[in-house]
N, CA, C and O of each residue as an XYZ file, in Angstrom:
552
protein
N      16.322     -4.004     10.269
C      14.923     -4.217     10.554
C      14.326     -5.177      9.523
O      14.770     -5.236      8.376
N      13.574     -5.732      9.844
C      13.000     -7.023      8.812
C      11.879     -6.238      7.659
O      11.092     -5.291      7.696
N      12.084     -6.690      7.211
C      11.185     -6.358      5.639
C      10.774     -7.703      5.074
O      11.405     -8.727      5.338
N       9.496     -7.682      4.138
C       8.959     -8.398      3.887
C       8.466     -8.299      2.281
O       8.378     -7.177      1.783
N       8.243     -9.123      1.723
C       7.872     -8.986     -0.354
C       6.756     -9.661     -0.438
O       6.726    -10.581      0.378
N       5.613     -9.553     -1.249
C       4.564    -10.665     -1.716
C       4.560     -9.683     -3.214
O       4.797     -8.515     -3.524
N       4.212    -10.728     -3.767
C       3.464    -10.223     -5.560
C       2.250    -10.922     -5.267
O       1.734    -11.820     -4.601
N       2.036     -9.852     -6.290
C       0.300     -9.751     -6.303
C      -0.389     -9.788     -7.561
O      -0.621     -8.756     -8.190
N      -0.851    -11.345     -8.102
C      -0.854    -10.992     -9.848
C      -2.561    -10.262    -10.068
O      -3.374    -10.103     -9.157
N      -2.719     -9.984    -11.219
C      -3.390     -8.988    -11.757
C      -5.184     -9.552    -11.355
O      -6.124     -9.294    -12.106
N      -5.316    -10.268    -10.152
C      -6.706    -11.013     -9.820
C      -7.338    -10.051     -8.654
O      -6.898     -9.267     -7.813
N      -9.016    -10.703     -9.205
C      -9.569     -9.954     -7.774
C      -9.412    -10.583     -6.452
O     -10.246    -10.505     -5.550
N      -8.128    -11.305     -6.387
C      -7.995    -12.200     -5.058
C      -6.924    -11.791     -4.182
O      -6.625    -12.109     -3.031
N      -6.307    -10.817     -5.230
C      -4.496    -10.165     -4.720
C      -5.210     -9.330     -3.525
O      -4.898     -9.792     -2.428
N      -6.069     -8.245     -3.459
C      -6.509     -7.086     -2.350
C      -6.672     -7.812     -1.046
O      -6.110     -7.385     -0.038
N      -7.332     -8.768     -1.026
C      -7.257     -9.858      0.107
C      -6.300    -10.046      1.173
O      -5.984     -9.718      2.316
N      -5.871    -11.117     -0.339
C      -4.147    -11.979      0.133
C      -3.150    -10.585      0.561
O      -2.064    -10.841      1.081
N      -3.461     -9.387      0.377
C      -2.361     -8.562      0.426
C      -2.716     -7.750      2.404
O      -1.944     -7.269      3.233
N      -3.869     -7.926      2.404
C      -4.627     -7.648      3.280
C      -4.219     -8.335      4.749
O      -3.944     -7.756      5.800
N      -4.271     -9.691      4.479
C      -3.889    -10.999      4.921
C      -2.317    -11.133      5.419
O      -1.923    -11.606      6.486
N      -1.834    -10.792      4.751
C      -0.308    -10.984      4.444
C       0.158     -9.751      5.601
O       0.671    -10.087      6.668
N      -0.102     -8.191      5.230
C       0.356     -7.553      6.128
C       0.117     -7.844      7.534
O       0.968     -7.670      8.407
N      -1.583     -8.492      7.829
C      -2.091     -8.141      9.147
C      -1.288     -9.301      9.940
O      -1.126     -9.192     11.156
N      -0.758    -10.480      9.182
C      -0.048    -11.454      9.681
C       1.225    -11.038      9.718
O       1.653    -11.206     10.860
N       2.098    -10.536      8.950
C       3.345     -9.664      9.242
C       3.279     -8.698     11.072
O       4.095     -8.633     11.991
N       2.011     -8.163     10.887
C       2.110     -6.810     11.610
C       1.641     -7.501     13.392
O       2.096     -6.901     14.366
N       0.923     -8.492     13.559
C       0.559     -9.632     14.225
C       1.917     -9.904     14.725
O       2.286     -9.479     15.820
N       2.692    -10.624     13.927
C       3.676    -11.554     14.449
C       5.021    -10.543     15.025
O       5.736    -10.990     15.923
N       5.279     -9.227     14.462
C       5.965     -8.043     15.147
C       5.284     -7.483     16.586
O       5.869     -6.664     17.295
N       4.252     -7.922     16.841
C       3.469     -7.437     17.925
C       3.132     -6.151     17.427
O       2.817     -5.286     18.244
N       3.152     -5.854     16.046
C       2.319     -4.343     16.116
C       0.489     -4.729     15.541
O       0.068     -4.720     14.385
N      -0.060     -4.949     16.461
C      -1.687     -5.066     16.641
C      -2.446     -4.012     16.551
O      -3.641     -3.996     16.255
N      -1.639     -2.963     16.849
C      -2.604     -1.412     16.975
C      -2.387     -1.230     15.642
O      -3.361     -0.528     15.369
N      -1.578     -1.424     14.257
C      -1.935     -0.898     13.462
C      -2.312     -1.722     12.339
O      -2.371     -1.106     11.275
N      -2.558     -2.839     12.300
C      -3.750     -3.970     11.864
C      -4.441     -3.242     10.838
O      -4.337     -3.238      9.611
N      -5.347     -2.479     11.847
C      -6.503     -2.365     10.927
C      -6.345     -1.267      9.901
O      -6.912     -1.405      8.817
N      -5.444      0.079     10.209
C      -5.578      1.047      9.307
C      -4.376      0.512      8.132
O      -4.596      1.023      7.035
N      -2.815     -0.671      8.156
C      -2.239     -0.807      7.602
C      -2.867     -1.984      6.526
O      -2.357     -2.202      5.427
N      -4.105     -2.721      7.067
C      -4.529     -3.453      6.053
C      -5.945     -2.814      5.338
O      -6.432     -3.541      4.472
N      -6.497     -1.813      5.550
C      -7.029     -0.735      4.879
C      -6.252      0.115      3.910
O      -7.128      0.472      3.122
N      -5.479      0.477      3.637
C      -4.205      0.900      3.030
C      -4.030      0.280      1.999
O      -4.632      0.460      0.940
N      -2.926     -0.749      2.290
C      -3.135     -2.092      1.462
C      -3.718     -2.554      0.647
O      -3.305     -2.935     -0.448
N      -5.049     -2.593      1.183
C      -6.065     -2.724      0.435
C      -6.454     -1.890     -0.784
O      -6.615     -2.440     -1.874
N      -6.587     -0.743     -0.645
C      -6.600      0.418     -1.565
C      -5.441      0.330     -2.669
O      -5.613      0.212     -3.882
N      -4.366      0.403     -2.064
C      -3.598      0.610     -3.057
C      -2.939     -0.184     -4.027
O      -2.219      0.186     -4.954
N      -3.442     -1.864     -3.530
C      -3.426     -3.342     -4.228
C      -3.935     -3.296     -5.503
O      -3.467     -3.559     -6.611
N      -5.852     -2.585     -4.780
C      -6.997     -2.801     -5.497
C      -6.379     -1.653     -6.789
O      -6.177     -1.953     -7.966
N      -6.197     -0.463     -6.220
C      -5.517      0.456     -7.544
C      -5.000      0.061     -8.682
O      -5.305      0.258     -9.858
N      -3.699     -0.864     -7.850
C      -2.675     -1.471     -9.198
C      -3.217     -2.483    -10.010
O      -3.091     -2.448    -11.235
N      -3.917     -3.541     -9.311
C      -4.723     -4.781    -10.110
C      -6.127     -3.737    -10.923
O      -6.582     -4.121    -12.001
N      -6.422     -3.045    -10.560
C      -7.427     -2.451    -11.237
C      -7.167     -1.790    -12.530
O      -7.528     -2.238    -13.619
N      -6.220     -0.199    -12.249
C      -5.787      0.614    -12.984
C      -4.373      0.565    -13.780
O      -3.994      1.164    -14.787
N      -3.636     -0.544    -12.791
C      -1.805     -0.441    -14.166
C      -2.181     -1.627    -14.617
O      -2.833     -2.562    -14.152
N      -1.373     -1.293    -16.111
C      -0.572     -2.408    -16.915
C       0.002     -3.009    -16.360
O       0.372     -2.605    -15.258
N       0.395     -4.334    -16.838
C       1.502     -5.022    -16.471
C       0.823     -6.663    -16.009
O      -0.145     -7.282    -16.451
N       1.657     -6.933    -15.116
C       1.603     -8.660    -14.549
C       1.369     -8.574    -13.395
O       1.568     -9.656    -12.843
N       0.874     -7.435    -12.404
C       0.819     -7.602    -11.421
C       1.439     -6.199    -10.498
O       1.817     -5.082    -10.851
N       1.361     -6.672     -9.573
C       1.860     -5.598     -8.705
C       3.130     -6.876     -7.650
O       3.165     -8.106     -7.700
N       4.137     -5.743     -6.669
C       4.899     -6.166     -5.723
C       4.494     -5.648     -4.494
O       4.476     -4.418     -4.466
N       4.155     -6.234     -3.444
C       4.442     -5.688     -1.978
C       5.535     -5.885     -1.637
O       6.141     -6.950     -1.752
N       6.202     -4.194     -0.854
C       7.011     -4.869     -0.271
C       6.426     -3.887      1.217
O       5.728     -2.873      1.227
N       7.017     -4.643      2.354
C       6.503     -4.413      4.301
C       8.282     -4.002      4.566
O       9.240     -4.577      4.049
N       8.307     -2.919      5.464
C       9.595     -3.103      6.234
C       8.805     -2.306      7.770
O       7.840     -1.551      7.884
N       9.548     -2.779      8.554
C       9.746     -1.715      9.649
C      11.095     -0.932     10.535
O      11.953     -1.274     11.349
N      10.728      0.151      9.910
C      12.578      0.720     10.367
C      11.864      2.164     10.867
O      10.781      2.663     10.560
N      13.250      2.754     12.033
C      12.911      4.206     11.990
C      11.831      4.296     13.001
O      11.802      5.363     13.614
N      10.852      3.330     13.338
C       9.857      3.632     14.314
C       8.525      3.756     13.273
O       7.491      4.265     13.707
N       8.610      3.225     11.766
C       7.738      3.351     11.548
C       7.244      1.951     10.712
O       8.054      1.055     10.948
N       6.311      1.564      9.938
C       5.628      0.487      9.124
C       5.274      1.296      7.661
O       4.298      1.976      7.344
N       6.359      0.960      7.004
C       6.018      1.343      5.527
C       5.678      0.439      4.327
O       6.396     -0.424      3.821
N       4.536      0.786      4.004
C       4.324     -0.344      2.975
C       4.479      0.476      1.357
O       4.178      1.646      1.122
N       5.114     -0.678      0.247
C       5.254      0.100     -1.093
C       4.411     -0.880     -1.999
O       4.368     -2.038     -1.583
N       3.875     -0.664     -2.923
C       3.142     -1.221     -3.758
C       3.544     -0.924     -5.065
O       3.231      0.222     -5.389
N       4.412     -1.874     -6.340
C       4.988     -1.199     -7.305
C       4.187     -1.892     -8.510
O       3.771     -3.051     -8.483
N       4.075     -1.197     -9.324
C       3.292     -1.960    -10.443
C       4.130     -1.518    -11.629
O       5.154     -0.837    -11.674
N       3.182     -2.275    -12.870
C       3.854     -1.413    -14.286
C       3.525     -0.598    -15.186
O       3.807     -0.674    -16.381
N       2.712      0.485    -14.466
C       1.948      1.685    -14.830
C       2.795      2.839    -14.429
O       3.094      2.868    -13.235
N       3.279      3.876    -15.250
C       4.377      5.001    -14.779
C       3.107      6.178    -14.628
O       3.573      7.313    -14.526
N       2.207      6.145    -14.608
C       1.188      7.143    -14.668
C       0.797      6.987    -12.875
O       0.642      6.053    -12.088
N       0.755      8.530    -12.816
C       0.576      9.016    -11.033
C      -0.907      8.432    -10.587
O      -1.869      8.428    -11.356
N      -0.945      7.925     -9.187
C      -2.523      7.733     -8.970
C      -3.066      8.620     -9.025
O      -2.262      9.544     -8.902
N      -4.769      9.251     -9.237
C      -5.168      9.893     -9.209
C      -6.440     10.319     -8.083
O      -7.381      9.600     -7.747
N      -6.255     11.174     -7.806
C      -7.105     11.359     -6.068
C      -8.712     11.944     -7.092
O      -8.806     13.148     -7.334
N      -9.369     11.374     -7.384
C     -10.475     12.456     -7.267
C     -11.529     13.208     -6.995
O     -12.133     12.814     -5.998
N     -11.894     13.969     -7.413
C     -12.375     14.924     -6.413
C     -13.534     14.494     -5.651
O     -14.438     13.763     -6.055
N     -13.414     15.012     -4.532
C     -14.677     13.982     -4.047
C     -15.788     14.532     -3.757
O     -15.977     15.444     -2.952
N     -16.816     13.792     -4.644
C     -18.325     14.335     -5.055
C     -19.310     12.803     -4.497
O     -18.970     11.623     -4.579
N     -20.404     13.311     -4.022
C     -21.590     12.137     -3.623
C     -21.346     11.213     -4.333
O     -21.292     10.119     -3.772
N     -21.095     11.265     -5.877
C     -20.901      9.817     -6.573
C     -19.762      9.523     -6.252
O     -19.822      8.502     -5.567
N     -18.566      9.923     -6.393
C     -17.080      8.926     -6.499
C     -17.432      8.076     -4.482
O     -17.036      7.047     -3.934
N     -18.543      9.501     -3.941
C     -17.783      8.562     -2.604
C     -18.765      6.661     -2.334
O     -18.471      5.593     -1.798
N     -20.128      7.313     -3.198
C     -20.808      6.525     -3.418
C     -20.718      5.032     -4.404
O     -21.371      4.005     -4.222
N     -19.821      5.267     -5.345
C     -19.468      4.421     -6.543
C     -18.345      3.991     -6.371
O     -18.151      3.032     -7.117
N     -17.023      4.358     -5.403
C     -15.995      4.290     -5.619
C     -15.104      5.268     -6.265
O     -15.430      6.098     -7.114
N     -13.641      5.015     -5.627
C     -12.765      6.363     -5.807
C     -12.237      6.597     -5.138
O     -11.050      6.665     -5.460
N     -12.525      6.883     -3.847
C     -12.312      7.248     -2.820
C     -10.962      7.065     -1.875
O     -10.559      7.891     -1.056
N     -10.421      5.908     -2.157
C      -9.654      5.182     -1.927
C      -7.977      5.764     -1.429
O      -7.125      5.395     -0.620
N      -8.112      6.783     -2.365
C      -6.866      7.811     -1.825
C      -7.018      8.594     -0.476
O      -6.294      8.845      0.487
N      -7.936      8.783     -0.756
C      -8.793     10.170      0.214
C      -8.739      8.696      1.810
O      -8.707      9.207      2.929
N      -8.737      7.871      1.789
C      -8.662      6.853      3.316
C      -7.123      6.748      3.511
O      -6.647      6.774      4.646
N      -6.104      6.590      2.059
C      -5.065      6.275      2.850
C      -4.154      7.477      3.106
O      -2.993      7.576      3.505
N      -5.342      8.590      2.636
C      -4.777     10.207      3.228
C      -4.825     10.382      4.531
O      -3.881     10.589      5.293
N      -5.968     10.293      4.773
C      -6.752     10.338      6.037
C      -6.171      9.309      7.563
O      -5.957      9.545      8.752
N      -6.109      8.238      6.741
C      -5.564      7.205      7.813
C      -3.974      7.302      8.226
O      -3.479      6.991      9.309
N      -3.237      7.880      6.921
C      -1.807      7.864      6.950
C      -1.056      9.275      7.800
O       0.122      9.485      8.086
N      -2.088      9.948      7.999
C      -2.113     11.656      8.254
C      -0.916     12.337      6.836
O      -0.076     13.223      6.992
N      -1.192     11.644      5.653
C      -0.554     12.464      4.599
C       0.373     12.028      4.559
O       1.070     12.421      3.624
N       0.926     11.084      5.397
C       2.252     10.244      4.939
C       1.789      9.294      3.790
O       0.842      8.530      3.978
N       2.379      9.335      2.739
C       1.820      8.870      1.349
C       2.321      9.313      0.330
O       2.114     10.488      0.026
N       3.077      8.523     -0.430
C       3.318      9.436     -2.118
C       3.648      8.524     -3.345
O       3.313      7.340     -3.318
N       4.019      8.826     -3.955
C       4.346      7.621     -5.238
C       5.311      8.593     -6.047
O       5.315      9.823     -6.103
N       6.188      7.577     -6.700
C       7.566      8.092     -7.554
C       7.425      6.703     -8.351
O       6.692      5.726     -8.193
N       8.486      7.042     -9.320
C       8.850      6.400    -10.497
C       9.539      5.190     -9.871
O      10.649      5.315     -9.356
N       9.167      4.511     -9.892
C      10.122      2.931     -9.978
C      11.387      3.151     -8.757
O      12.607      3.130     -8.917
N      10.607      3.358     -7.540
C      11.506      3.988     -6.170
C      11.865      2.535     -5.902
O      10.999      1.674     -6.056
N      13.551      2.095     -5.363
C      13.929      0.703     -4.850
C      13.899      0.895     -3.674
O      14.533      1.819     -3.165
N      13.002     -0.110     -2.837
C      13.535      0.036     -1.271
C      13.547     -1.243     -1.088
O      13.050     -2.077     -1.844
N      14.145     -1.454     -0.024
C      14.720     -2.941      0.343
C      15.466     -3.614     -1.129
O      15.251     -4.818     -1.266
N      16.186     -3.050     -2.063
C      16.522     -3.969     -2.857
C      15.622     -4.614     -4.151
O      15.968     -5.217     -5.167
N      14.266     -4.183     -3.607
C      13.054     -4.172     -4.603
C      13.062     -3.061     -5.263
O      13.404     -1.982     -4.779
N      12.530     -3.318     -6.894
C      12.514     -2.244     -7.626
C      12.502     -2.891     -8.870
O      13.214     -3.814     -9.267
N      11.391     -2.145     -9.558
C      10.977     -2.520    -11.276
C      11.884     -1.459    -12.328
O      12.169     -0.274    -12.156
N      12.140     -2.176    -13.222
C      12.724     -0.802    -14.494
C      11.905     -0.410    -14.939
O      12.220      0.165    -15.981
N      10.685     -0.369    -14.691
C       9.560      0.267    -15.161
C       8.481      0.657    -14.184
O       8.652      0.435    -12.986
N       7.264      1.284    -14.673
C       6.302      1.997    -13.636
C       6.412      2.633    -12.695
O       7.210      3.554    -12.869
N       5.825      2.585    -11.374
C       5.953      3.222    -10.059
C       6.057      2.914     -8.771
O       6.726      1.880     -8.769
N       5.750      3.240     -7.482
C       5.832      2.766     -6.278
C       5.183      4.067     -5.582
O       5.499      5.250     -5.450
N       4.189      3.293     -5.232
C       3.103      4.261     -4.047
C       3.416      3.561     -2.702
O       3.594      2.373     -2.432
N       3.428      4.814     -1.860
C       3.529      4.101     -0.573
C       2.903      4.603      0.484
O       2.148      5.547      0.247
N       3.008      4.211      1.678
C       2.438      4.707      3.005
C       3.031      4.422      4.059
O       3.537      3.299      4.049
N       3.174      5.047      5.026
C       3.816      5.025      6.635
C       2.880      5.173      7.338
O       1.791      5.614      6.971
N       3.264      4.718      8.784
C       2.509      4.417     10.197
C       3.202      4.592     10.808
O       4.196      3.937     10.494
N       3.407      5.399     11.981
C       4.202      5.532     12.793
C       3.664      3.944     13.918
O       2.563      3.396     13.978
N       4.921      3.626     14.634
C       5.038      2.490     15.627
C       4.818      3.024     16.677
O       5.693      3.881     16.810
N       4.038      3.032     17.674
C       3.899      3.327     18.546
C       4.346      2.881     19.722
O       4.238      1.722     20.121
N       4.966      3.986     20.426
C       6.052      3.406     21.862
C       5.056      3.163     22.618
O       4.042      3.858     22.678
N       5.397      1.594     23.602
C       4.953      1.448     24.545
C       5.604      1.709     25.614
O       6.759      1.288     25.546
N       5.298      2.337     26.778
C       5.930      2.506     28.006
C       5.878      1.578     28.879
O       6.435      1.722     29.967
């Protein structure tokens, strides 16, 4: 199944381009139905790594196998994301951000230590990810 890589250096321009990048990946597979919640996702968890890890950046990597669209986001922060709790301010100020790609992913979502998929993989930090199931057409 085809898989796909972008890096994403440490700018407020990476959440975008990363945005961009999947919905044109997910476009050109003919998967259109999941556009919008896989570049919502994306988005979040771009903005996380350029925001909150160390390092030079973050990696995307896209595959689709299995019937599903998994995206990984690896940076060079070994520290777990943090969901928190959600109160009028975080939803108001920002934060929140876990709590959508909970919601959108139905809990398909997790992060580990420096996980390799496709051959990608840092000796350092982590890899958060998310699934979508593909939806059969009849």
């Amino acid at each position: 199944m085809p898989s796909y890589t972008l890096y994403c250096p440490p700018l407020e321009t990476s959440p975008h381009i990363a945005r961009d990048f999947v919905a044109t990946v997910l476009r050109a597979l003919k998967l259109d139905e999941l556009v919008n919640d896989a570049t919502l996702c994306t988005s979040e968890l771009v903005t996380n790594a350029c925001v909150h890890a160390k390092g030079d950046g973050a990696a995307l990597w896209l595959a689709v196998e299995g019937g599903q669209v998994r995206v990984v986001v690896y940076d060079g922060d070994e520290n777990a994301p943090v969901t928190r709790e959600l109160t009028p301010e975080v939803w108001e100020k920002g934060g929140r951000g876990l709590f959508l790609v909970d919601a959108l992913t139905d809990g398909r979502w997790g992060h580990a230590p420096a996980l390799p998929y496709g051959g990608l993989s840092r000796p350092e930090g982590k890899a958060v990810w998310f699934d979508l199931p593909v939806q059969r057409r009849a």
